[in-house]
DOZATI-368480 format. One record per atom (N, C-alpha, C): x, y, z. Coordinates in pm, whole numbers, padded with zeros to 5 digits, always signed. Layout:
<pts>
XYZ;...
</pts>
This chain:
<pts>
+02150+01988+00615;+02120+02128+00581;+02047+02134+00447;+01951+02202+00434;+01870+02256+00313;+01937+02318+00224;+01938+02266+00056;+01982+02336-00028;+01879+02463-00013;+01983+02563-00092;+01922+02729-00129;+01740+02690-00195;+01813+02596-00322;+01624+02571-00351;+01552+02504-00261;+01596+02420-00173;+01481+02392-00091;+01441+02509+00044;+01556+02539+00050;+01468+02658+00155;+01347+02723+00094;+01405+02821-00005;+01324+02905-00121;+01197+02791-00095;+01194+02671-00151;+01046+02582-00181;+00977+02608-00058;+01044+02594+00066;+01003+02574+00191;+00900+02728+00224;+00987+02842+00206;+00928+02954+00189;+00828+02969+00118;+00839+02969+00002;+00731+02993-00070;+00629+02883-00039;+00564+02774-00020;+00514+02686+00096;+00436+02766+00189;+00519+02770+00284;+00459+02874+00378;+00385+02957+00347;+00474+03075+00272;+00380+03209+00216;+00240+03158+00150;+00224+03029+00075;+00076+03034+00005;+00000+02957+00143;+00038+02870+00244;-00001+02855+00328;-00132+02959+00420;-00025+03061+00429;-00055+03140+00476;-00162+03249+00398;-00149+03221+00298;-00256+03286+00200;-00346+03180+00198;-00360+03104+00217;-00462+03020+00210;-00554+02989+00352;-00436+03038+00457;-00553+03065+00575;-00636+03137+00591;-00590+03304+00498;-00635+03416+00504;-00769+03392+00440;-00745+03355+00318;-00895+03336+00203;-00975+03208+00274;-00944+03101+00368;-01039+03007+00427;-01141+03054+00456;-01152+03182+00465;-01342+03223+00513;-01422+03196+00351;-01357+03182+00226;-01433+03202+00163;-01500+03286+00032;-01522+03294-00033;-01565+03435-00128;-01672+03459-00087;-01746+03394-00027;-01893+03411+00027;-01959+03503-00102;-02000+03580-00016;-02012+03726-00147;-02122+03649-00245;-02132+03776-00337;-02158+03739-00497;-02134+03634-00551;-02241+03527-00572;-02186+03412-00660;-02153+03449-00823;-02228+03565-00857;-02194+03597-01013;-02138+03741-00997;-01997+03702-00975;-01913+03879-01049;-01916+03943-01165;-01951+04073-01102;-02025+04148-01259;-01881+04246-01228;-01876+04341-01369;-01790+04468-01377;-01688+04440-01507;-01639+04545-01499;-01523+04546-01644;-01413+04458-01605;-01361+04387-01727;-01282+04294-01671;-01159+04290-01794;-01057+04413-01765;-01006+04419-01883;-00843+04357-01861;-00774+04263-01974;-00691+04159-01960;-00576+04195-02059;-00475+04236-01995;-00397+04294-02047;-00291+04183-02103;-00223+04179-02199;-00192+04062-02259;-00063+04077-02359;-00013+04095-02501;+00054+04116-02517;+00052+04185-02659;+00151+04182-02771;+00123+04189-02933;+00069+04033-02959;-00040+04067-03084;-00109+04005-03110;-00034+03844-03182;+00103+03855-03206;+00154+03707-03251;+00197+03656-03109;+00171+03712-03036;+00235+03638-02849;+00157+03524-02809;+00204+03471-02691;+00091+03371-02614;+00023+03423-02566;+00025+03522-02460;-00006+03622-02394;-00165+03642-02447;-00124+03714-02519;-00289+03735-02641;-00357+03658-02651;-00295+03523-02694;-00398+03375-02715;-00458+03343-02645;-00402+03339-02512;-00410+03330-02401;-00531+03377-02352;-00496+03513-02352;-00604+03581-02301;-00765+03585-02332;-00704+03572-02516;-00829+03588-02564;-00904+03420-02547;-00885+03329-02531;-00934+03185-02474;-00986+03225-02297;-00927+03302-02245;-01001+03321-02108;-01042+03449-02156;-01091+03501-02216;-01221+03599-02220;-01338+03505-02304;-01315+03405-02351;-01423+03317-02438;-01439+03233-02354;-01414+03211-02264;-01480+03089-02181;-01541+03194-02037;-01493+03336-01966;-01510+03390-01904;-01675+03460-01955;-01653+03488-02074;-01805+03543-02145;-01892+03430-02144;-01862+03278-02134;-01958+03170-02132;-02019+03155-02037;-01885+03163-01940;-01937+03107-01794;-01998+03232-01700;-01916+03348-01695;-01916+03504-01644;-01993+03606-01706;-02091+03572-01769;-02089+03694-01885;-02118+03791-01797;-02184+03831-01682;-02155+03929-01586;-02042+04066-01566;-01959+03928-01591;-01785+04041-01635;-01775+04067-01754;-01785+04185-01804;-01742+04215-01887;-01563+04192-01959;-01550+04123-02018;-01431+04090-01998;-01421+04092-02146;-01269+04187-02181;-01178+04183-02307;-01085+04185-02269;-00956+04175-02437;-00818+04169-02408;-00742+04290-02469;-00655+04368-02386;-00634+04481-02441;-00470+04443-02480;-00434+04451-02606;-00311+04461-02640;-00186+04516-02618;-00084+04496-02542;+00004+04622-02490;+00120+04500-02531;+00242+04633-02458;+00400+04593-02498;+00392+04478-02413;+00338+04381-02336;+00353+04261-02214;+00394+04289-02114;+00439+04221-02045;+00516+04175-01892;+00506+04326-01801;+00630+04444-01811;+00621+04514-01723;+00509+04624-01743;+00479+04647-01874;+00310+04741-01944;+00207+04689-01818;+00193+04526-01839;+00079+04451-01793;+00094+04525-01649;+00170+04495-01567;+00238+04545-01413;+00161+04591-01366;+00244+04730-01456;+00205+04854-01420;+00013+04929-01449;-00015+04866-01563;-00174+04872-01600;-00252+04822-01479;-00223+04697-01445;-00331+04642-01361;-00263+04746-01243;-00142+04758-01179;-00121+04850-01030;-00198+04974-01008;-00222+05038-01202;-00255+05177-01182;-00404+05126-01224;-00446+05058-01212;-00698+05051-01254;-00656+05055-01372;-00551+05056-01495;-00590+05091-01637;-00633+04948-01675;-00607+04829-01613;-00639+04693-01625;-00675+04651-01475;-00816+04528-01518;-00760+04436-01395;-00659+04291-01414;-00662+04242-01483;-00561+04145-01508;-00482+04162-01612;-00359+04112-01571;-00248+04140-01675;-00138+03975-01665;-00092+03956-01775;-00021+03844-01825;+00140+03887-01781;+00234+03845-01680;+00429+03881-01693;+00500+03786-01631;+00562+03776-01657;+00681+03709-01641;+00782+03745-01549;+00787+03653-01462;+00853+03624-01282;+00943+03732-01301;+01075+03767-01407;+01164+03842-01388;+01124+04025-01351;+01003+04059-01405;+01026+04155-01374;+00889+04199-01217;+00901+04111-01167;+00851+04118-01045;+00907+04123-00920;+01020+04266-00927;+01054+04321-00784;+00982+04371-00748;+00955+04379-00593;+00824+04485-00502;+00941+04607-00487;+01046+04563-00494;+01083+04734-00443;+01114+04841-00563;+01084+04743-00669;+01101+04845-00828;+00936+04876-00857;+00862+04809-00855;+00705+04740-00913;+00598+04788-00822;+00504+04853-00854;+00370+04872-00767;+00341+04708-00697;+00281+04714-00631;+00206+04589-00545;+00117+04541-00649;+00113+04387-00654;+00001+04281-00738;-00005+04192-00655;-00119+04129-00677;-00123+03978-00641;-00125+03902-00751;-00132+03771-00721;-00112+03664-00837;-00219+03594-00787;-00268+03520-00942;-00397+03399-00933;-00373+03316-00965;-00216+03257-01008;-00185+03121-01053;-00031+03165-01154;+00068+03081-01069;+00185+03083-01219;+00108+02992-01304;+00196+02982-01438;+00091+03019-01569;+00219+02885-01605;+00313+02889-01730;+00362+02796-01793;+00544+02896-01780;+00565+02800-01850;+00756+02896-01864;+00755+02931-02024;+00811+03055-01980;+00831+03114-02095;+00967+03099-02148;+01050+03102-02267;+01095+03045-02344;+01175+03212-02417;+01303+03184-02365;+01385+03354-02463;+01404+03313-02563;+01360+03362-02704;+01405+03356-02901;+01513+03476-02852;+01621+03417-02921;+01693+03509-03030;+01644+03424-03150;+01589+03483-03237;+01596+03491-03357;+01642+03530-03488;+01727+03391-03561;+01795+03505-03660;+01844+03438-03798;+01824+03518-03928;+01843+03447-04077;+01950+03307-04100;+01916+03223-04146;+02031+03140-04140;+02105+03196-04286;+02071+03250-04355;+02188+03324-04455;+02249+03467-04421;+02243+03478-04291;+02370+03530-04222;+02459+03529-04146;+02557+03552-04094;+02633+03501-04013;+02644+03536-03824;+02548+03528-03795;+02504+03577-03676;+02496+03466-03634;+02600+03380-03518;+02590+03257-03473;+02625+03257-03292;+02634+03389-03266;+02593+03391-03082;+02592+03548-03091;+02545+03564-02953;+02528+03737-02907;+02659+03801-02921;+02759+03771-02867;+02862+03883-02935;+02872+03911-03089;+02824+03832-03160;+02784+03874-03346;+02693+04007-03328;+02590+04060-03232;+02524+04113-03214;+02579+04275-03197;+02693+04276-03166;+02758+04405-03185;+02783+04490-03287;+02692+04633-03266;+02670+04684-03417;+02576+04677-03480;+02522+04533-03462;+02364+04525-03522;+02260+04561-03495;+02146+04612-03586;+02053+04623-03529;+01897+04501-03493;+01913+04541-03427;+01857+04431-03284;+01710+04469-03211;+01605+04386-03224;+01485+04416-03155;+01506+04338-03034;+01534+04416-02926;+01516+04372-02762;+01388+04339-02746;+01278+04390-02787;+01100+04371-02782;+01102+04527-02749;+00980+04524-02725;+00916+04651-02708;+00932+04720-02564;+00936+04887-02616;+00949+04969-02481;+00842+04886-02370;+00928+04839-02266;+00818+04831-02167;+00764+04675-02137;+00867+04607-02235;+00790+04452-02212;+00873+04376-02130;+00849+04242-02102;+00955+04174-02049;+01064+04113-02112;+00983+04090-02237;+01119+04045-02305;+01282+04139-02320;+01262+04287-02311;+01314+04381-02326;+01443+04378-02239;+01325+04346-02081;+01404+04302-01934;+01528+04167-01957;+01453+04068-02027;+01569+03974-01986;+01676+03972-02108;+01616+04041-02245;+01705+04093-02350;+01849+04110-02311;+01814+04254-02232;+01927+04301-02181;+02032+04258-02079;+01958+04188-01987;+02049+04100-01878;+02145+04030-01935;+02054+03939-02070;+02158+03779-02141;+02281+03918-02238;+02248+04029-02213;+02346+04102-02329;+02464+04148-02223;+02389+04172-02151;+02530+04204-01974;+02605+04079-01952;+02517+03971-01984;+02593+03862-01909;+02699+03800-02053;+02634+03824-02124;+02743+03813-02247;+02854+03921-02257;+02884+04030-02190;+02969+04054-02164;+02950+04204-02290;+02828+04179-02337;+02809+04293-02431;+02720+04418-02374;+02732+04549-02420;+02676+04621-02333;+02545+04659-02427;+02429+04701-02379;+02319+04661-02460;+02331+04837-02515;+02408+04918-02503;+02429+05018-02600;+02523+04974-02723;+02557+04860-02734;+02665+04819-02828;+02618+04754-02924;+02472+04754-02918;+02386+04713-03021;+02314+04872-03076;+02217+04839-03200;+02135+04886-03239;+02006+04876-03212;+01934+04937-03089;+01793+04849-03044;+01690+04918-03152;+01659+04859-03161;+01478+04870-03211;+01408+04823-03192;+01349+04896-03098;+01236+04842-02985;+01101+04759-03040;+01034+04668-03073;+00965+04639-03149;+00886+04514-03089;+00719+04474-03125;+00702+04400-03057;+00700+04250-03182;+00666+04148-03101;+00651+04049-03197;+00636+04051-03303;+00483+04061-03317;+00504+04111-03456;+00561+04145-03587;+00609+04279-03534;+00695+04405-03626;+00822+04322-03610;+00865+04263-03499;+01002+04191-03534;+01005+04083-03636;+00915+03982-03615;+00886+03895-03722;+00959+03953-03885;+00831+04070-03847;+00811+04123-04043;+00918+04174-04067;+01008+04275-03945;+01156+04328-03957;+01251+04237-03997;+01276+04121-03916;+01377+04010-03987;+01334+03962-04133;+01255+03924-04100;+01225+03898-04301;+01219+03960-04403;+01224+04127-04361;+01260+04216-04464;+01401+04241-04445;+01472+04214-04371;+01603+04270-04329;+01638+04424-04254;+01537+04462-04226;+01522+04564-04115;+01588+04552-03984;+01597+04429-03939;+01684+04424-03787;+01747+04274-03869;+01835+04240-03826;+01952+04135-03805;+01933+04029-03748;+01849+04043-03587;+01797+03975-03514;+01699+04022-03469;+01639+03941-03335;+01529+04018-03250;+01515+03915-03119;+01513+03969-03008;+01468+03858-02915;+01273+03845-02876;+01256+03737-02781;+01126+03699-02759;+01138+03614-02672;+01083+03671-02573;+01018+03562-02461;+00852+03537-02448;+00835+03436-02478;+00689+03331-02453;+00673+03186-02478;+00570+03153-02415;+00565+03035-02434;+00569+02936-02535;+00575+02840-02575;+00614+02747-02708;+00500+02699-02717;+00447+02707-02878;+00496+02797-02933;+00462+02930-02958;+00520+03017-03045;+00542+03139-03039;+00486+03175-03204;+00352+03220-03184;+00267+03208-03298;+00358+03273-03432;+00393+03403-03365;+00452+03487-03475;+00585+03433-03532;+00667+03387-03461;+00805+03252-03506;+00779+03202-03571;+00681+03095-03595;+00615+02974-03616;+00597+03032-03728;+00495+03127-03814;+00456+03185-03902;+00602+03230-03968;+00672+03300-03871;+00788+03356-03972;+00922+03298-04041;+00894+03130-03969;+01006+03005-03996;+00927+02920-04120;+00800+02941-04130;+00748+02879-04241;+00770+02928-04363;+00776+03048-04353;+00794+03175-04506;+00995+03169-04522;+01068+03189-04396;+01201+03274-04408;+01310+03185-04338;+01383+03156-04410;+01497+03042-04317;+01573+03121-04217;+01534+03065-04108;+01580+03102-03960;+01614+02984-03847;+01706+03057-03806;+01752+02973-03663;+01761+03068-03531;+01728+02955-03445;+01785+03036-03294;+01938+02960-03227;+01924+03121-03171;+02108+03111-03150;+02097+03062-02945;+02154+02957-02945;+02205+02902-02779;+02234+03024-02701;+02126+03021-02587;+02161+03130-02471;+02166+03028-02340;+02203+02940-02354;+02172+02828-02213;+02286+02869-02103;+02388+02929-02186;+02548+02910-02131;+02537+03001-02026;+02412+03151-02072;+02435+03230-01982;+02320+03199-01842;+02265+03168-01824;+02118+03104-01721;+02229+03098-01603;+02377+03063-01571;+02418+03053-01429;+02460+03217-01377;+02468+03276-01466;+02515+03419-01430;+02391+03483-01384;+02278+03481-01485;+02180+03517-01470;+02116+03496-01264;+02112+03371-01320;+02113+03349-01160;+02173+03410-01043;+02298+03467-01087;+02423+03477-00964;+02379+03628-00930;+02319+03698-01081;+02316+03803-01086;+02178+03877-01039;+02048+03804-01084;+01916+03852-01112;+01828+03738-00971;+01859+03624-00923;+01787+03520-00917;+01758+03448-00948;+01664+03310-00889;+01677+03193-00922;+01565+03147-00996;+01459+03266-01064;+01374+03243-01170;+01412+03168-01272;+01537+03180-01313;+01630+03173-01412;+01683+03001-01483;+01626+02932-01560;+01652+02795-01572;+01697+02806-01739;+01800+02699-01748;+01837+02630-01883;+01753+02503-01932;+01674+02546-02029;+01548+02460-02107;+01593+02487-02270;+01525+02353-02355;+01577+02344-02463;+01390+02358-02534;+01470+02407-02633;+01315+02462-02766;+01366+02307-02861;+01290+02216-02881;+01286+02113-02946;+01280+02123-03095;+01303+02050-03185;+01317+02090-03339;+01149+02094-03344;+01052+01981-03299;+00945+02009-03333;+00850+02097-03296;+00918+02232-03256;+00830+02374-03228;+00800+02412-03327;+00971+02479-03413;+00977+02537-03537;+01054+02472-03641;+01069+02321-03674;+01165+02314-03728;+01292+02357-03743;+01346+02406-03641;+01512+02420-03639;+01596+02338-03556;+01678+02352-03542;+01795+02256-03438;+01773+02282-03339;+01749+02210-03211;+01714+02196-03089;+01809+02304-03031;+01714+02410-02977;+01854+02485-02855;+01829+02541-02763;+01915+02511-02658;+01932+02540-02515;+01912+02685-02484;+01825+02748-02413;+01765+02897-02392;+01751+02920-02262;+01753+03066-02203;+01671+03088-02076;+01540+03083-02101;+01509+02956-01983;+01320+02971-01926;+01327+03040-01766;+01180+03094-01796;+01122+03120-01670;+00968+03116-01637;+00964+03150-01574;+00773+03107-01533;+00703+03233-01551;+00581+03227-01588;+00511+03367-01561;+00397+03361-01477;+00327+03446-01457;+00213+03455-01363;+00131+03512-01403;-00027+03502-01423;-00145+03642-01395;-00157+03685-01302;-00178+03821-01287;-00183+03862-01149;-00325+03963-01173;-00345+04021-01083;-00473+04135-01031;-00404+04209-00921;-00495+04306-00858;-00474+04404-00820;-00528+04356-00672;-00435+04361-00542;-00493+04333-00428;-00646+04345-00393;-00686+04506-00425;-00805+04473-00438;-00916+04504-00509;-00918+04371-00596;-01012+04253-00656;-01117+04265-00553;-01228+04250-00573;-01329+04150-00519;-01292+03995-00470;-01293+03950-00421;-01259+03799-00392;-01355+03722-00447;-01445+03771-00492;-01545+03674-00587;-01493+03677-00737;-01445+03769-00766;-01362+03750-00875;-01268+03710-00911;-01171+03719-00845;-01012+03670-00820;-01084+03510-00848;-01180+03443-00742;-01173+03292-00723;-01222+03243-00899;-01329+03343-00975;-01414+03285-01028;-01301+03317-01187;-01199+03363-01158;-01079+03431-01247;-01012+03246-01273;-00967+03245-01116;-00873+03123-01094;-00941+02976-01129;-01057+03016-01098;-01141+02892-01129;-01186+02849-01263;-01178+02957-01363;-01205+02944-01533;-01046+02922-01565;-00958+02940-01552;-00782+02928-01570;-00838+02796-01541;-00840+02747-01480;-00770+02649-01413;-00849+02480-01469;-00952+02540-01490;-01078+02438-01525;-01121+02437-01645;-01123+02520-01694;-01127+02574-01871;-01018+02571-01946;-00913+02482-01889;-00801+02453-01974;-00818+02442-02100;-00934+02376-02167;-00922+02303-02270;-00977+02409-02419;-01035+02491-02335;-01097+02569-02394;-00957+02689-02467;-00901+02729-02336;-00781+02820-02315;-00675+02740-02457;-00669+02596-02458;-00540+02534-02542;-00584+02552-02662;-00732+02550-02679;-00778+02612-02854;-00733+02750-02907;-00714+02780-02811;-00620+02944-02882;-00460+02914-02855;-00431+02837-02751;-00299+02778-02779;-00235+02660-02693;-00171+02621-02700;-00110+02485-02642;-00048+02473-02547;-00020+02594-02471;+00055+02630-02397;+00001+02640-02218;-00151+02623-02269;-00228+02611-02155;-00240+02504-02085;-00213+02357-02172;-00235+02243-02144;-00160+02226-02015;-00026+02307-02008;+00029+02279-01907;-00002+02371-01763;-00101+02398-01774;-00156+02495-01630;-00151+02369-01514;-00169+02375-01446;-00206+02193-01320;-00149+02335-01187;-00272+02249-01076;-00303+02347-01001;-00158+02288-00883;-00064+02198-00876;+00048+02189-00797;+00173+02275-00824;+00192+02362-00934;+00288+02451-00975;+00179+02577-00986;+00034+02563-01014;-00003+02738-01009;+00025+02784-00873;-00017+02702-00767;+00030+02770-00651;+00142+02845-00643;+00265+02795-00668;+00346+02843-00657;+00387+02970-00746;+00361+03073-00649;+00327+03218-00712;+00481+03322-00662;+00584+03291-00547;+00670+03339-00491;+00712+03382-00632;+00793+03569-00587;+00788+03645-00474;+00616+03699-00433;+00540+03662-00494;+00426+03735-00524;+00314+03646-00425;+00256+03709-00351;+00099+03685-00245;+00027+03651-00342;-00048+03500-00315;-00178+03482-00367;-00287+03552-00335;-00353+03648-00426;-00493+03674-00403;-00569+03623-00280;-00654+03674-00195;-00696+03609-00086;-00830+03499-00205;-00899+03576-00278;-00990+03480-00372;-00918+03373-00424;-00777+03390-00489;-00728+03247-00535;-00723+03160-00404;-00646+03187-00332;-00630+03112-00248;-00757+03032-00190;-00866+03067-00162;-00997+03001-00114;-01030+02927-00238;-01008+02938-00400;-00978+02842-00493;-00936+02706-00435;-00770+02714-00445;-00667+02647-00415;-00740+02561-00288;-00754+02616-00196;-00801+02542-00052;-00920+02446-00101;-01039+02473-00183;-01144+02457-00151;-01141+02318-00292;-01038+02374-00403;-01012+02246-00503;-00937+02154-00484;-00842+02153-00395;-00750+02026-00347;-00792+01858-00354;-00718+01812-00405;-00758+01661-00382;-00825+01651-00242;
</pts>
């Protein structure tokens, strides 16, 4: 009998399978996609941003057709909802907040890297796990992001109720500058490693992150199996190695994309790595045997004729 994850693998398998029969005709079409190409991404100390802004510099090299910038928002569920409603076509989030029966319809052009939950917090105070967090005031991230989403879950699953904090909604950034003035206590953050604005704010302000690994099986029991225990190494930020929730994220677009775009989207990701890791490091790990894997989310019919047509 098939473990739970191998079914799930088996499924999701299939499903890009099957997206990949669909897009076998091709992008045919337009070899050069022209139009606005706006990339919704995150606060400007995120990966998200870096990110983005490395695939709008290699997209303007190769694409200049597309008009393509990066528009700054709260991340993950902002991005969603922007690209569902035309206010974006591509947007940067993270697997957790991708229910179809909460979430407008997207497609995806490639999972992306795992993102990485910060609690972040002064080592000259005494804040040494989330129940310390009671009473305090606390940046979940910003109205509307993902970090916000899994904030609150690791605060349920800790057994704390996320009114039992002080939120202040805030994005990277402003959390950064908030802990180092003493404005919030803590702050959480989910992105990839590393985490520009951390990085910057562990060089100036003695900080540590506090172990959330313990909670990743609840998470699971509770939310799904996005949900993994991964460790942030001392040589991110110089602190003590600790065990965190990871999860994966994805770019996605809007079903309908052009399929000449979607491919020529997936095809600068994917091939322009190197370009993408000069704005951050986090790209290095793109490789087209895990972008496939896009579940719960339909590959683009354009990615998919990618995927088919780049295969060994």
């Amino acid at each position: 009998m098939l473990s739970s994850a191998a079914v799930r693998r088996r499924s999701l398998l299939t499903a890009a399978a099957g997206a990949l029969v669909a897009g076998s005709a091709g992008c045919g079409g337009n070899p050069h996609p022209r139009g606005p190409l706006r990339i919704a991404t995150g606060g400007r100390g995120g990966v998200y941003f870096r990110l983005g802004t490395g695939l709008v510099r290699a997209l303007r090299r190769i694409h200049p057709e597309l008009r393509a910038e990066v528009l700054v928002t709260a991340a993950s569920a902002s991005n969603v909802k922007l690209v569902a409603t035309g206010a974006a076509e591509v947007g940067f989030t993270q697997a957790d907040v991708l229910d179809p029966r909460q979430l407008p319809a997207v497609s995806a052009l490639a999972r992306l890297h795992d993102d990485y939950l910060h609690l972040v917090v002064r080592t000259d105070g005494s804040l040494r796990s989330v129940s310390d967090l009671r009473g305090q005031r606390v940046s979940l991230g910003a109205q509307g992001s993902g970090t916000e989403v899994i904030a609150e879950r690791v605060l349920t699953a800790a057994a704390l109720p996320p009114a039992d904090v002080v939120n202040v909604r805030l994005g990277v950034d402003e959390s950064a500058a908030a802990l180092a003035s003493g404005v919030v206590s803590a702050f959480f953050f989910s992105g990839g490693l590393p985490v520009t604005a951390i990085a910057t704010l562990a060089e100036a302000t003695p900080v540590r992150l506090v172990s959330l690994g313990r909670y990743v099986p609840d998470l699971r029991l509770r939310f799904g199996e996005v949900y993994a225990e991964l460790s942030i190494p001392t040589s991110i930020y110089g602190v003590e190695p600790t065990a965190t929730v990871a999860l994966p994220n994805y770019l996605v677009v809007s079903p309908t994309m052009p399929a000449e775009t979607a491919y020529a989207l997936t095809e600068v990701l994917l091939e322009q790595r190197s370009v993408l890791a000069e704005e951050h490091p986090a790209a290095e790990h793109f490789n087209r045997r895990e972008a496939i894997d896009t579940g719960p989310l339909p590959l683009h019919s354009g990615a998919a004729s990618y995927f088919q047509e780049s295969k060994p």
